[in-house]
TIMAR-814579 format. One record per atom (N, C-alpha, C): residue in three letters; x, y, z. Coordinates in steps of 0.1 Angstrom, whole numbers, plus 5000, padded with zeros to 4 digits. Layout:
N
ALAXYZ ...
end
This chain:
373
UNK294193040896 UNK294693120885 UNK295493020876 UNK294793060864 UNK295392990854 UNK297192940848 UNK298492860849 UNK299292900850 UNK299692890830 UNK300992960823 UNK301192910814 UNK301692810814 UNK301292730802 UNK301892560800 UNK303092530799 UNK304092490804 UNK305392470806 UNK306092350795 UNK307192400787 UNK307292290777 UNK308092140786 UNK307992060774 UNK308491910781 UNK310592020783 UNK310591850788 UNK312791910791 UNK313191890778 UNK313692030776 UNK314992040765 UNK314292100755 UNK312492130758 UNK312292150741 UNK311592310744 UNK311292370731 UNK310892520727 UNK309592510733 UNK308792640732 UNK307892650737 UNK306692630727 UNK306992590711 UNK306392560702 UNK306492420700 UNK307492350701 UNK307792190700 UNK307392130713 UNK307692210723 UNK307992100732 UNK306692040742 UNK305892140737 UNK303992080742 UNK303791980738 UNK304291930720 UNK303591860715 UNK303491730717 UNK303291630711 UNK302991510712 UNK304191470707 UNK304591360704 UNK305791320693 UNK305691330683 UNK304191250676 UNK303491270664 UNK303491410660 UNK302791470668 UNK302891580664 UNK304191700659 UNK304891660671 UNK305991730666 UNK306991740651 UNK306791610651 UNK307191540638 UNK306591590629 UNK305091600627 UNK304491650619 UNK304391800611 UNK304991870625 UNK305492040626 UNK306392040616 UNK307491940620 UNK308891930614 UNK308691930595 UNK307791800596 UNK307891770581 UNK307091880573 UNK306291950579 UNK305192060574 UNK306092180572 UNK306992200579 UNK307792320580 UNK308792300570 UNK309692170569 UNK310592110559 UNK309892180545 UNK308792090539 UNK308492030529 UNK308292220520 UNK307392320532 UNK307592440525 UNK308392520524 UNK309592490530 UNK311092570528 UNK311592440516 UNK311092360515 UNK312092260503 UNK311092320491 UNK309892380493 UNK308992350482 UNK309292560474 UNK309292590484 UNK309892720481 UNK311592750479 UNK312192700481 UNK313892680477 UNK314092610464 UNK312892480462 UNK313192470446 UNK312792540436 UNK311492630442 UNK310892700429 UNK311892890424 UNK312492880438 UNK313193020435 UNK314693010436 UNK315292920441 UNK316892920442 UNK317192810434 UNK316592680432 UNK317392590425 UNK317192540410 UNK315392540407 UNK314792540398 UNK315192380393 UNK315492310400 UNK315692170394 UNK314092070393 UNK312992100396 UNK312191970392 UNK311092050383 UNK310491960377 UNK309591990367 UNK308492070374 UNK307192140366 UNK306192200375 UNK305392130384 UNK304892030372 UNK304091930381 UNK304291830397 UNK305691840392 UNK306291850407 UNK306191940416 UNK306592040411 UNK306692150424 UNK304692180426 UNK303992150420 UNK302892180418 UNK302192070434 UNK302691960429 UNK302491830442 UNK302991870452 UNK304391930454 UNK305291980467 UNK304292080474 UNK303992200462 UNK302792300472 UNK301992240476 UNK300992160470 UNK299592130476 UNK300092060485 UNK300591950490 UNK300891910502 UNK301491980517 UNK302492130507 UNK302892200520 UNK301692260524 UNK300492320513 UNK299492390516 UNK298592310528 UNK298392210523 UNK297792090534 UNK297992140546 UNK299592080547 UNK299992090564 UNK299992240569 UNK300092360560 UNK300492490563 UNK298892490574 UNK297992480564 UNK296492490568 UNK295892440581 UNK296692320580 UNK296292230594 UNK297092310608 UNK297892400603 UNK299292430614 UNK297992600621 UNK297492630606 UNK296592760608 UNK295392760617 UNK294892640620 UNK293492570624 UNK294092550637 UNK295292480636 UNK295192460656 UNK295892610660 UNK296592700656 UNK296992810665 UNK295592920662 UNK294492900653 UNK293792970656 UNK292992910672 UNK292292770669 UNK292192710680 UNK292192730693 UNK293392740692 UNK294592790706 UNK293992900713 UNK294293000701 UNK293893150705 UNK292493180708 UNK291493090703 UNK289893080706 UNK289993040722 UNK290892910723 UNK290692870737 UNK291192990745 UNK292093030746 UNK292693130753 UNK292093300755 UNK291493330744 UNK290893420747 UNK289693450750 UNK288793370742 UNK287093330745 UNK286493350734 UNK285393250739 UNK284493200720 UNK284293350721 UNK284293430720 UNK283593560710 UNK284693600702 UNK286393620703 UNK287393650699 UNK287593510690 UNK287493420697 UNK287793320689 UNK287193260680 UNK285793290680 UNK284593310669 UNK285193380657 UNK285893520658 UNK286193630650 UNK287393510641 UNK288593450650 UNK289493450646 UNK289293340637 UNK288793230640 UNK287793140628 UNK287593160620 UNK286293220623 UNK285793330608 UNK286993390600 UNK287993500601 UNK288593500595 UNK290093430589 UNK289993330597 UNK290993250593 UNK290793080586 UNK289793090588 UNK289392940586 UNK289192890571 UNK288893010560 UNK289592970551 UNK290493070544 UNK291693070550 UNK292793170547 UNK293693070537 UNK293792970537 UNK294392930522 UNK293592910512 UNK292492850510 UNK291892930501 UNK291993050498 UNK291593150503 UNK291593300502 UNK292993320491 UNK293893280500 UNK295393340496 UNK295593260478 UNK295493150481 UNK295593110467 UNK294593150455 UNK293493200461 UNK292393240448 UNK293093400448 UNK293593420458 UNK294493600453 UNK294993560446 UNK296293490445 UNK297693490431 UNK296493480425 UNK295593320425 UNK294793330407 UNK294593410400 UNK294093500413 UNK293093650402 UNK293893720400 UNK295293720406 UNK296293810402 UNK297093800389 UNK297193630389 UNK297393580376 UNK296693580364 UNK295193620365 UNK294193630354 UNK293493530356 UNK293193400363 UNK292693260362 UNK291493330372 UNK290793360365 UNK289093380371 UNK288693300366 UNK288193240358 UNK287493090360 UNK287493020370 UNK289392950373 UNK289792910386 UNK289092940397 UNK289393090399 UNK289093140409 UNK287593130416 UNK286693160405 UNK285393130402 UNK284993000406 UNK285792900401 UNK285492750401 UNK285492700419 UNK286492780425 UNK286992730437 UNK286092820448 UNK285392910441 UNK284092920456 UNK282592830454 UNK282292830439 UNK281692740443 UNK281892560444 UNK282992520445 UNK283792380448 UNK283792400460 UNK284192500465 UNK284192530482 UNK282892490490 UNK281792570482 UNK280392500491 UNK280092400490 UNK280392350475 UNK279392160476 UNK280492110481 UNK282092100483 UNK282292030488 UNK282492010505 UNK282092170512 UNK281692130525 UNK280092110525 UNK279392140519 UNK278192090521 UNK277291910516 UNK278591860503 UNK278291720496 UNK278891650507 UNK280891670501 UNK281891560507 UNK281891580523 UNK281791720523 UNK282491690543 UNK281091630549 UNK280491750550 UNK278991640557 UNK278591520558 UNK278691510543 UNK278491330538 UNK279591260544 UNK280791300545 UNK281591230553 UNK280991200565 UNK281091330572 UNK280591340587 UNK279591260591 UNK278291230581 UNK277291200589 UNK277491090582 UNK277991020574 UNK278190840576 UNK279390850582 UNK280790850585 UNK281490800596 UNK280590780611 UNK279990930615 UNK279390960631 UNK278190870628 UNK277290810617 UNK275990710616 UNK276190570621 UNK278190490613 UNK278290400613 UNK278990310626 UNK279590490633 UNK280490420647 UNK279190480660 UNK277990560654 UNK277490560669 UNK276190550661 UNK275090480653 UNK273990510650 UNK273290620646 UNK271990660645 UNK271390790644 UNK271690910649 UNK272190990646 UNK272591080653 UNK271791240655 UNK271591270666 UNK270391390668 UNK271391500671 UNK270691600667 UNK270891760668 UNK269491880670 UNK270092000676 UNK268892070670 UNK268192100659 UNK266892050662 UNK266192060645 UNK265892210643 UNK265692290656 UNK265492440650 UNK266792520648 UNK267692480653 UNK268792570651 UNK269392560637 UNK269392360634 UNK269992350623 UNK269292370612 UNK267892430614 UNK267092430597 UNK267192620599 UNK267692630611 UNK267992820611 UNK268892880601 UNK270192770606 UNK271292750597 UNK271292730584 UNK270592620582 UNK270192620565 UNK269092740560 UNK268792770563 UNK267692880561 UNK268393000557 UNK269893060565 UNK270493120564 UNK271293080551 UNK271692990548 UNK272592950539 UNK272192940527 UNK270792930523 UNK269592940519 UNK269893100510 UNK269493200522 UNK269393310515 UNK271193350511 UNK271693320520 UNK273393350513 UNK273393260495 UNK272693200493 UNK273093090478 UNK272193250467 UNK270693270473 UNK269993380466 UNK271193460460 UNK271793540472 UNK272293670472 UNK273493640461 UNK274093520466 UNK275793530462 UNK275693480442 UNK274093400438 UNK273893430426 UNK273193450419 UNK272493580424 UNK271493690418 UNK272593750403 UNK273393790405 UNK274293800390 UNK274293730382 UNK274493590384 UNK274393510378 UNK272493500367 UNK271893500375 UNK270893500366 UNK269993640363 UNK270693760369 UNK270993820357 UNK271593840346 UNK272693780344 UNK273593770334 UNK272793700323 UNK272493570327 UNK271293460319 UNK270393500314 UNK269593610320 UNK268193680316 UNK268793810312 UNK269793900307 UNK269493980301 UNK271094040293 UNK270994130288 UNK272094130276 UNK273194250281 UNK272994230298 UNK274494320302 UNK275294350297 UNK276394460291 UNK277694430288 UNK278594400305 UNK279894420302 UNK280794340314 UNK280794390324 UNK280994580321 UNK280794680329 UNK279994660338 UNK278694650333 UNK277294640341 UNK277394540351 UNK277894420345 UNK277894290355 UNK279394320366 UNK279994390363 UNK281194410375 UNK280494500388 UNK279194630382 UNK279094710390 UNK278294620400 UNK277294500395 UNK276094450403 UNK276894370413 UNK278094320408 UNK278594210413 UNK279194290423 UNK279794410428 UNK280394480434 UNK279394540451 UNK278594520442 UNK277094610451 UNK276894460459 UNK276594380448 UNK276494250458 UNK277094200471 UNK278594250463 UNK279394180474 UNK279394250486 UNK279394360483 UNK279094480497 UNK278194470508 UNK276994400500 UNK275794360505 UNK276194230512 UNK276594090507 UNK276794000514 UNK277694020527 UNK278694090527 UNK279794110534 UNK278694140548 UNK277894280539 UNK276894330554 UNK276794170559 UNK275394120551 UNK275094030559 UNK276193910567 UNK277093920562 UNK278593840570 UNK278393910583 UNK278694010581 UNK278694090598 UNK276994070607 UNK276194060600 UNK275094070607 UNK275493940613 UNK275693800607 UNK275493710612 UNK276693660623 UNK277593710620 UNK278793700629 UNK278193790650 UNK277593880644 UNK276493970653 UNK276093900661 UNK275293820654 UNK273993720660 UNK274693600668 UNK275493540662 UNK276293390667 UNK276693460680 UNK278093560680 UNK278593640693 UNK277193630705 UNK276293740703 UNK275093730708 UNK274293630711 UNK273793570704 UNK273293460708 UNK274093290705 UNK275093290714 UNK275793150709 UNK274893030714 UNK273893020720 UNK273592910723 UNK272192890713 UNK272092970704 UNK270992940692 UNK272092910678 UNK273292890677 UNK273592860669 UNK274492700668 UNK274592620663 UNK274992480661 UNK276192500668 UNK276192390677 UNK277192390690 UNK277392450701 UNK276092590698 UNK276492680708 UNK276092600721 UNK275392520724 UNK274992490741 UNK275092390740 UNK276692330734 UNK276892230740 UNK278592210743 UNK279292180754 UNK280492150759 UNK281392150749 UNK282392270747 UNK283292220738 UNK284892180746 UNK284392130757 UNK286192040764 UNK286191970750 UNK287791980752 UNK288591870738 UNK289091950730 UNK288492110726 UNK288592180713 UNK289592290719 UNK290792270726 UNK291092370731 UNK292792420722 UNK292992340715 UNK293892300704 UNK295192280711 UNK296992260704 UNK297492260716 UNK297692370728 UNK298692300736 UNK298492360749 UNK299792470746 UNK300292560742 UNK300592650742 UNK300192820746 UNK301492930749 UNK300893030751 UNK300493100740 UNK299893210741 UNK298693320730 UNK300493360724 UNK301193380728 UNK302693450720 UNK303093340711 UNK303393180716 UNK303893090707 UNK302993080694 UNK301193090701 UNK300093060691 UNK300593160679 UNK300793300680 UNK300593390674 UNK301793360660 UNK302993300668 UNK304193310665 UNK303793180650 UNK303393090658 UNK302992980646 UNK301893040633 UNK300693090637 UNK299793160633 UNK300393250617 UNK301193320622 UNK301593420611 UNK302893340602 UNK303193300610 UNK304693170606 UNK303993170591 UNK303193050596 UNK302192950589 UNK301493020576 UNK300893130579 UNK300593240571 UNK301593280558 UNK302693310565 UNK303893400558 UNK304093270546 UNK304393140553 UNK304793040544 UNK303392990534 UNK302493010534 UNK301392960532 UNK301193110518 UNK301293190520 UNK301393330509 UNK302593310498 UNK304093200506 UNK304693200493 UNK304493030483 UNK304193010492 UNK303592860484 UNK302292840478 UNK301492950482 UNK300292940472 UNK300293010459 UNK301993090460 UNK302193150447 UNK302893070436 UNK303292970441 UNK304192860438 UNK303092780429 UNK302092740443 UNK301192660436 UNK300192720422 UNK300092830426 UNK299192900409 UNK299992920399 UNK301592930398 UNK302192990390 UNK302592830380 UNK302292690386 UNK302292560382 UNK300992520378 UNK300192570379 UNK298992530381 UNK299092530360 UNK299392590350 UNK298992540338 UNK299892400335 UNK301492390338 UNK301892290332 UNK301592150340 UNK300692170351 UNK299792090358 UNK298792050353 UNK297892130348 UNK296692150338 UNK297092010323 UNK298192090319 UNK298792070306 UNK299091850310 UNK299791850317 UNK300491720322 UNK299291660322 UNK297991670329 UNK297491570335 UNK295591560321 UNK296191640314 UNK294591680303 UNK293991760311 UNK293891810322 UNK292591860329 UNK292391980330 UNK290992040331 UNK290892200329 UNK290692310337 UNK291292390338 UNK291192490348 UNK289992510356 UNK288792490351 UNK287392450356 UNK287492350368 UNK287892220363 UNK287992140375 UNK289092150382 UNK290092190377 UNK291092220389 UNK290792310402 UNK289892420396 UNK289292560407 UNK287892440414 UNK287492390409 UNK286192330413 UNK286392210427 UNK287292120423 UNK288092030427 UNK288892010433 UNK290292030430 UNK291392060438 UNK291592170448 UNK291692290440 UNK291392410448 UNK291092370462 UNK289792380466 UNK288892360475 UNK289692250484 UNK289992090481 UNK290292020484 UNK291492010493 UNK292692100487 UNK293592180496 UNK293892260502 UNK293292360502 UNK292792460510 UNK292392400524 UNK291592350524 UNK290492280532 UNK290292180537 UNK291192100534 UNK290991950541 UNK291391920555 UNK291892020558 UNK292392020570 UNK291192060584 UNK290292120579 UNK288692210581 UNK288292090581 UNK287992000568 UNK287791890565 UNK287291790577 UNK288691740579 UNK289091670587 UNK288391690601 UNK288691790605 UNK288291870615 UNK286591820619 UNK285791830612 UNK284391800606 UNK283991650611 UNK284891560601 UNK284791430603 UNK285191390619 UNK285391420621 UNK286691390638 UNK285291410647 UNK284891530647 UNK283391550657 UNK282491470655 UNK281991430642 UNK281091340643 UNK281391230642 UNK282791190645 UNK282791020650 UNK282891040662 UNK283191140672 UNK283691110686 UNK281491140686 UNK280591160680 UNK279491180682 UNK278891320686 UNK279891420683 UNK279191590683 UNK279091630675 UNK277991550666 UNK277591610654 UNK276491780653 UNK276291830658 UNK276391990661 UNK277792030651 UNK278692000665 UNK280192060660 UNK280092070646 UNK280091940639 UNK280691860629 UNK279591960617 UNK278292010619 UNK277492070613 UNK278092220611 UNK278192220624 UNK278492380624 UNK279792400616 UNK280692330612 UNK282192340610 UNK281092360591 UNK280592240587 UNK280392250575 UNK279192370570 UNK278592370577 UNK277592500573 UNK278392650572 UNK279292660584 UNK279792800588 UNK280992790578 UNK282192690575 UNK282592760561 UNK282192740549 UNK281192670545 UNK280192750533 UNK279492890535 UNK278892910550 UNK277993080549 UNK279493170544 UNK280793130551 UNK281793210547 UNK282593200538 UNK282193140529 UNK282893140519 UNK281993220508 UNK280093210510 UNK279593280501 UNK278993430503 UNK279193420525 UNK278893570525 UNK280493680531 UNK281693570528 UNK283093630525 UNK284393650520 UNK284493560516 UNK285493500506 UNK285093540494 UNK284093500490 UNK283793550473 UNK283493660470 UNK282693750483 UNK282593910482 UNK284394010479 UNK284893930492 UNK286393980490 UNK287293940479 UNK286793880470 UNK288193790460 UNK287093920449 UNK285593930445 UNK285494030438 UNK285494180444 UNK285994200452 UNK286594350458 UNK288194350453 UNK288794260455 UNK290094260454 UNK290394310439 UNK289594220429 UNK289894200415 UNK289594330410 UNK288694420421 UNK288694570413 UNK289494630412 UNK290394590422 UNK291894690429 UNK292594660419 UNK292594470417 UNK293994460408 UNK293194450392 UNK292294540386 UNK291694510376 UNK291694400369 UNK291294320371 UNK290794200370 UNK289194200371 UNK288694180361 UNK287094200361 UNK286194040366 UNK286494010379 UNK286393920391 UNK284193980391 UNK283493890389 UNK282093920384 UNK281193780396 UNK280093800396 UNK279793690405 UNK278793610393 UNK279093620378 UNK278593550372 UNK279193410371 UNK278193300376 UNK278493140371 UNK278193090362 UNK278892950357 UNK277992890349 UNK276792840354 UNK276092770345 UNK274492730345 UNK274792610359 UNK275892530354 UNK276092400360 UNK276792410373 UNK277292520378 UNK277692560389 UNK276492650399 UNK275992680393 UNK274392720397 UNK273592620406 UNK273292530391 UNK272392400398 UNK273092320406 UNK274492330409 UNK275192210413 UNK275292270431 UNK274992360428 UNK275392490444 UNK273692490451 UNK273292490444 UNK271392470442 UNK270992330451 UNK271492220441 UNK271592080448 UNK271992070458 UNK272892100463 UNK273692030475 UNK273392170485 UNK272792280490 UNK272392370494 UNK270892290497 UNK269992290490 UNK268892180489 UNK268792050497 UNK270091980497 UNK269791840499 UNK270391840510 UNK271391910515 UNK271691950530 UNK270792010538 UNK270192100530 UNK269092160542 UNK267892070546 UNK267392000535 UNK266391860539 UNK267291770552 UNK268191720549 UNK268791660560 UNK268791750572 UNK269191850575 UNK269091920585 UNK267691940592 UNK266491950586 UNK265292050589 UNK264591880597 UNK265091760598 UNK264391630608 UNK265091650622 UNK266591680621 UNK266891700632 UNK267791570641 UNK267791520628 UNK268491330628 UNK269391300617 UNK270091260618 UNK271091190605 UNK271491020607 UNK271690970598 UNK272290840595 UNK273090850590 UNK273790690584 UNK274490660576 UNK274190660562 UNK273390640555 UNK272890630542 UNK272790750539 UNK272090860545 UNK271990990543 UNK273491040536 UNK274391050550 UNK275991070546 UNK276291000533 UNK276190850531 UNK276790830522 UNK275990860504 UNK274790900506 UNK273690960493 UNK274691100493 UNK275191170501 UNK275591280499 UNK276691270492 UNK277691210497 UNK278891140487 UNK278791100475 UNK277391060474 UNK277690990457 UNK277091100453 UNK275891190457 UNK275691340444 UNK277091410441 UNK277991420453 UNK279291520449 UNK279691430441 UNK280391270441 UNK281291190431 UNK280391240417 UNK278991240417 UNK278091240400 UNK278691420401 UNK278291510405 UNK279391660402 UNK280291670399 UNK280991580406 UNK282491560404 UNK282991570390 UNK282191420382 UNK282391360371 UNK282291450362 UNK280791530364 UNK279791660356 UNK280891720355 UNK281391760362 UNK282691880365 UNK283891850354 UNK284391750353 UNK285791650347 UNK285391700336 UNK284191640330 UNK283691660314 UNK283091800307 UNK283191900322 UNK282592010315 UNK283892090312 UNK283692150301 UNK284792220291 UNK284292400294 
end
């Protein structure tokens, strides 16, 4: 019988598991969003673009703090709960920050940062993943049927999530119309969110990673009460700093020339998520590229069969007319790297060159992105 983990001497049951590094890291993560939230509402002494820097960095670490106590609670309670708690946590700062946006009126943003969300786990992270794991272990193999299953799936999530979109292109809707399709849509994706969440539970060993060892991934060694305690901590602080961070987000805009388009496209995503990120790159250098697939496939299916369903459910509540219409260039750009991930996937092999071709289509979006007005 299992015993619980007992902290080092002298320390909490949240510090004292940790590593040193680690702990430190707790410390400065914890600091940085009580300093980043005490200047925006008690002192008011630094400019926005400051406080704008302070959030995205507390968002960073908040995120990373969210990823290992979900972790935790996967290890502890079993991949089917911990499947769930992923899923819905895995991109919770995203989520939370595209709420203030839409709360604030910044649907573009908002807009910009689900699809920035897919190409850049489907361009940057992969492309990371599979040149880091190409250049420290060579070719690297996976399931070719599971992983072209996966793309297949992600495949029809790209159809669903921008069928609005080109009806908006092909016909002379007014707004009304496009809120109601986009509404029905989302309802519809969501189903399919649950179908597939269904199937993984059920069948874990046909989906990427499922039948293979996950020792290592058990996050730290804490109990399900400390996890929980950090979990919502992390959360709580992560809800006032992402309000922090939207409510800076124009004289950020303003300071640096750049447009709310690329900020939601770009940045958004970039902080939210790098932490997921990271997470990605890490497996496929230790050489479990599975893992490292499944990390980037599964929060793109969830970002476009749940996150974007819920950000246009939400926008009904707070009237905000939140629509799943994109532009043309966010279409093709969602298109491309949806496309050029799934060819990589459907041989059942990756390299280095591959990863790094992937990197340079996102840098050429990137740019696309910068210059589009």
């Amino acid at each position: 019988m299992s015993q619980a983990p007992t902290t080092r001497s002298g320390g909490t049951p949240i510090l004292g598991v940790l590593s040193r590094p680690s702990q430190i890291a707790f410390i400065v993560i914890v600091a940085m969003a009580i300093a980043t939230i005490l200047v925006e509402f008690v002192f008011h002494g630094l400019p926005q673009t400051a406080i704008f820097v302070m959030a995205a960095v507390a968002i960073l670490g908040l995120a990373w703090l969210v990823g290992l106590s979900t972790e935790r609670l996967g290890a502890i309670t079993g991949p089917q709960v911990g499947g769930i708690l992923n899923a819905t946590f895995g991109n919770i700062a995203e989520l939370i920050i595209a709420f203030f946006a839409l709360q604030a009126g910044l649907i573009e943003v908002v807009k910009a940062s689900i699809t920035g969300s897919i190409i850049g786990n489907l361009l940057l992270v992969l492309g990371a993943s599979v040149l880091l794991g190409g250049l420290k272990n060579g070719p690297q193999k996976f399931s070719q049927q599971i992983a072209g299953s996966n793309a297949a799936l992600l495949v029809l999530a790209f159809v669903g999530l921008f069928v609005p979109a080109v009806f908006a292109f092909t016909s002379s809707g007014d707004e009304g119309s496009l809120v109601e399709e986009s509404v029905l849509v989302a309802l519809l994706l969501m189903v399919g969110y649950i179908l597939s969440l269904i199937f993984q539970f059920t069948n874990p060993a046909e989906t990427l990673g499922g039948h293979e060892p996950s020792a290592g991934h058990g996050g730290p060694p804490w109990s399900g009460r400390a996890a929980v305690v950090v979990l919502l901590g992390a959360a709580v602080l992560l809800a006032f700093t992402s309000e922090i961070l939207v409510s800076s987000i124009g004289p950020f805009i303003e300071a640096f020339g750049l447009s709310e388009f690329f900020v939601g496209v770009v940045l958004i995503p970039t902080i939210g998520n790098l932490a997921e990120h990271l997470v990605a790159v890490q497996l496929a250098y230790k050489n479990k590229m599975e893992f490292a697939m499944a990390v980037a496939y599964g929060s793109s299916l969830q970002v476009a069969l749940f996150v974007a369903p819920v950000l246009v459910l939400i926008g009904l509540v707070l009237g905000q007319d939140m629509t799943l219409v994109f532009s043309p260039l966010e279409v093709a750009a969602v298109a491309a790297a949806v496309g050029i991930s799934a060819l990589i996937a459907l041989d059942g092999e990756s390299n280095w060159l591959e990863g790094a071709l992937l990197i340079l289509v996102y840098i050429i979006l990137a740019v696309s992105f910068f210059e589009f007005v």
